[in-house]
GUZAKOL-426770 format. One record per residue (C-alpha): y, z, x; residue number from 0; residue in one letter. Coordinates in nm, 3 decimals. Example, Ala and Ser with C-alpha at 12.3 -4.5 7.8 and 13.67 -1.06 7.14 Angstrom:
BEGIN
pt v = -0.450&w = 0.780&u = 1.230&i = 0&aa = a;
pt v = -0.106&w = 0.714&u = 1.367&i = 1&aa = s;
end
This chain:
BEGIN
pt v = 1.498&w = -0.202&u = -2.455&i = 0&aa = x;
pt v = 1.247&w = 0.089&u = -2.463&i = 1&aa = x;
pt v = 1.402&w = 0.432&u = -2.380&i = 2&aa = x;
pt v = 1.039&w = 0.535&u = -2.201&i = 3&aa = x;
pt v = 1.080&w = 0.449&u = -1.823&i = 4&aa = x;
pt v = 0.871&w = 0.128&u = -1.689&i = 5&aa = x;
pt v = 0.944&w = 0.147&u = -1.373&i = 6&aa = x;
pt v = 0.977&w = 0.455&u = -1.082&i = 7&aa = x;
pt v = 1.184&w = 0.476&u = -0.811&i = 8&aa = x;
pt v = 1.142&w = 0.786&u = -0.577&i = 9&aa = x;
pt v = 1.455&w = 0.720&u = -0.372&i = 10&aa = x;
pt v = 1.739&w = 0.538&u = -0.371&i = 11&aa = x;
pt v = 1.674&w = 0.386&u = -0.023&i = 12&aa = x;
pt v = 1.343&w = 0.238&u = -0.167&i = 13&aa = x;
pt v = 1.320&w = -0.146&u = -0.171&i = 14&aa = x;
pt v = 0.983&w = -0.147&u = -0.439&i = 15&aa = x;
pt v = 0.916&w = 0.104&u = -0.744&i = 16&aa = x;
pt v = 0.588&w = 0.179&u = -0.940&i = 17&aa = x;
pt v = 0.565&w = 0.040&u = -1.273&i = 18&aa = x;
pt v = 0.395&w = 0.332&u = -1.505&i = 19&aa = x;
pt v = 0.340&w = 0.142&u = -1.849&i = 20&aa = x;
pt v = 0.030&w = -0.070&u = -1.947&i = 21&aa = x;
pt v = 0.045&w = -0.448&u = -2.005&i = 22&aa = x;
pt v = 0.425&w = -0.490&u = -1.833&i = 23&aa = x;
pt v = 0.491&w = -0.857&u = -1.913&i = 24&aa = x;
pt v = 0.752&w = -1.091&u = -1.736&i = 25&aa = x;
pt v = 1.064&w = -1.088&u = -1.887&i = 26&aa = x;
pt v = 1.086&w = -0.718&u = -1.979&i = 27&aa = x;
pt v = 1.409&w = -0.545&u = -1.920&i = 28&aa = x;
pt v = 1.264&w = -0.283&u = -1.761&i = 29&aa = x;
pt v = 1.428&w = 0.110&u = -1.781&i = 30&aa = x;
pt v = 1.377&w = 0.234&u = -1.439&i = 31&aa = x;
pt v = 1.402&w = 0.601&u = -1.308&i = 32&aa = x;
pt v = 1.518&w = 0.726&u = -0.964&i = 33&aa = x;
pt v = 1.292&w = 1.049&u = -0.998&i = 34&aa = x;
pt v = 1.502&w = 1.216&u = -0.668&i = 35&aa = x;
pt v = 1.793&w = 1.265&u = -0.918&i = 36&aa = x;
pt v = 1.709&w = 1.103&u = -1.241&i = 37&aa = x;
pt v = 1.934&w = 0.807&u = -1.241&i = 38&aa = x;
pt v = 1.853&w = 0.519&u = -1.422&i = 39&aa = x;
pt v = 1.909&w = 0.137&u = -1.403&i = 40&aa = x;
pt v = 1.816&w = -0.191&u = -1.560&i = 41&aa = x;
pt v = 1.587&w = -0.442&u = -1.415&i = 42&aa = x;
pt v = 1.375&w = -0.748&u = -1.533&i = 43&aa = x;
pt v = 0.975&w = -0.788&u = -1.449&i = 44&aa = x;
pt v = 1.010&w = -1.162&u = -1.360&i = 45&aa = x;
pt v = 0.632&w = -1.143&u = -1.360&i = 46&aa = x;
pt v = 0.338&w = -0.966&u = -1.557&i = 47&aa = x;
pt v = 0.221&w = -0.648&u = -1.338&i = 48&aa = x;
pt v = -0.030&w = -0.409&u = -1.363&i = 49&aa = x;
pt v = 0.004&w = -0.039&u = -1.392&i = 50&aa = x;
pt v = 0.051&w = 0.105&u = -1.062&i = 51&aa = x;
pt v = 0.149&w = -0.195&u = -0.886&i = 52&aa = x;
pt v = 0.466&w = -0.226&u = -0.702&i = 53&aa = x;
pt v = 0.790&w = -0.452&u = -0.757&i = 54&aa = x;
pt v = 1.082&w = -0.553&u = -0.552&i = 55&aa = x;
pt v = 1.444&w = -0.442&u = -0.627&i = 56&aa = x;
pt v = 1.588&w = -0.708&u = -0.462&i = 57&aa = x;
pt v = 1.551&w = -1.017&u = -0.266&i = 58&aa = x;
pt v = 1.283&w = -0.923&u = 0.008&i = 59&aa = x;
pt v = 1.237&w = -1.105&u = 0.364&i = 60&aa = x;
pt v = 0.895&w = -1.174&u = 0.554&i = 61&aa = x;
pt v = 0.923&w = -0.904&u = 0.791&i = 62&aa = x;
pt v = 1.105&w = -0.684&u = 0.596&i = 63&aa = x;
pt v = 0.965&w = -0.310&u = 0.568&i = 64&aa = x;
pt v = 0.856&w = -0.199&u = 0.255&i = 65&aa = x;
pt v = 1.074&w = 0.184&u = 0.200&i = 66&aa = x;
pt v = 0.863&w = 0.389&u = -0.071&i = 67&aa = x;
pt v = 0.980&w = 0.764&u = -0.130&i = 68&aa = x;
pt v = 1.202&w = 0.703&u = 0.100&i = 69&aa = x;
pt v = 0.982&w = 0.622&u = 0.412&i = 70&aa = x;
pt v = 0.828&w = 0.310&u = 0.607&i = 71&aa = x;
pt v = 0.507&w = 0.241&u = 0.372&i = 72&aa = x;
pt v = 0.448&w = -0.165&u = 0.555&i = 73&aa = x;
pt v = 0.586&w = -0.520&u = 0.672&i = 74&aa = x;
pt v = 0.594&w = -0.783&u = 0.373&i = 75&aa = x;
pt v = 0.397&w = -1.050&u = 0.508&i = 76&aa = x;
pt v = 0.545&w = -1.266&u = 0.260&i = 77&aa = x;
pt v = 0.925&w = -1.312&u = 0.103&i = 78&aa = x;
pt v = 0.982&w = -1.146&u = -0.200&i = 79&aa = x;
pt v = 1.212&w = -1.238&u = -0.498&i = 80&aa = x;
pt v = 1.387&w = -0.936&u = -0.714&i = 81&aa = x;
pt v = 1.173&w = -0.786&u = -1.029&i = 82&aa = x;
pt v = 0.835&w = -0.999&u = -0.889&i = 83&aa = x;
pt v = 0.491&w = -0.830&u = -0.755&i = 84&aa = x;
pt v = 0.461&w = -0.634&u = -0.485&i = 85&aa = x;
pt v = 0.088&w = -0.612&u = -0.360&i = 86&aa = x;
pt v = -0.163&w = -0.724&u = -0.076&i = 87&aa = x;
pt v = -0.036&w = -1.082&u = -0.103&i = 88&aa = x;
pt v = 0.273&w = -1.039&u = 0.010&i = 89&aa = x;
pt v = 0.308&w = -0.636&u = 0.200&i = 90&aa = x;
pt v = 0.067&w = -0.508&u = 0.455&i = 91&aa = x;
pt v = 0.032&w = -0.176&u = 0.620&i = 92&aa = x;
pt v = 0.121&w = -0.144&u = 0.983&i = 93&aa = x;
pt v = -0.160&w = 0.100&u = 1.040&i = 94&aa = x;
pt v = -0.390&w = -0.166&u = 1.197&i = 95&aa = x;
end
């Protein structure tokens, strides 16, 4: 396992982080970062994602809201499954 962070998480009541490497590929036991007090834990990509795109921390329910830095950033249209993609498939903003 890498010691450079994959993944960012900017609290610990988040449900998605930010992966911040190129080419993440499924499988990866990824080093991720809680930036609000630089913890650390392990998790596995169970899918390839871009840079910048989101993944789930844990099991995720359609209807569920997505927590980001700590705060209400949508509704996941669509269930989610630990270490897979987060993205306009499956979360939505509320805004309209």
């Amino acid at each position: 396992m890498s010691n450079i962070p994959q993944l960012l998480v900017h609290d610990h009541e988040d449900n998605v982080g930010v992966v911040v490497v190129e080419d993440l590929k499924a499988g990866t036991e990824m080093l991720c970062v809680v930036t609000h007090d630089n913890s650390t834990f392990k998790l596995k990509a169970e899918q390839d994602v871009e840079i910048g795109h989101k993944i789930a921390l844990k099991d995720i329910a359609e209807g569920d809201t997505a927590i980001k830095y700590g705060e209400d950033i949508g509704k996941f249209v669509g269930a989610v499954k630990k270490g897979h993609h987060v993205h306009t498939q499956n979360l939505k903003t509320k805004r309209w």
